[in-house]
N, C-alpha and C positions, 0 to 999 in steps of 0.2 A: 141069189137066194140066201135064206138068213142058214144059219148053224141047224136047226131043226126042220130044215126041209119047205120051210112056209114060203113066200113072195113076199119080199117087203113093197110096199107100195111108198113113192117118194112123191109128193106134192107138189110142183115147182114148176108146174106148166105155163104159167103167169108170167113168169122170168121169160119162158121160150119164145110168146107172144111178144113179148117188148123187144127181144130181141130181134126178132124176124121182122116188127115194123122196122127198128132200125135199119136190118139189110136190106128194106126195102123202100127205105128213105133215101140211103147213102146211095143206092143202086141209082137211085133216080136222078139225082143231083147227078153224080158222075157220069152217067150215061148223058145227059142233059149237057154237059161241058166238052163232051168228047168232040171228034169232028164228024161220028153217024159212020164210018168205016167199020167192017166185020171186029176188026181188032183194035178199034176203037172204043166198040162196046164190049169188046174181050176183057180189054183195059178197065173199063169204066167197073166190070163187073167183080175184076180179082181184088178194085182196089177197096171196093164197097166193104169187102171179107176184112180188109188191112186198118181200116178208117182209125182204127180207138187205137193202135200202135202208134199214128204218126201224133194222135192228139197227147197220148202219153209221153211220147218225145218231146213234142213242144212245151206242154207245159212244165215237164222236169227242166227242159233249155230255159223257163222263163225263171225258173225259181233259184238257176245255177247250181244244181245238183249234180 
């Protein structure tokens, strides 16, 4: 809440949606790759959460940063 008491209201629901397809892109792919085990889809599902870390790695690895 702002300094006088009010609610600010933040717009950026748009973002939340592109987001969530992505997890639920990545989910798929990954779960799709697994071998179908409890903790294969365990895996499938932690890594979906991690995806934009490893694309950030690499492509910093590509640039030699």
């Amino acid at each position: 809440m702002a300094r006088d008491g009010r609610a600010r209201v933040v717009r950026n629901g748009q973002w939340g949606f592109i987001f969530l397809l992505a997890y639920v892109g990545a989910a798929i792919y990954f779960i799709s790759v697994s071998d179908g085990s409890f903790w294969g889809v365990v895996l499938g599902l932690l890594q979906a959460i991690v995806w934009p870390v490893y694309v950030v790695y690499h492509v910093l690895r590509l640039l030699a940063a």
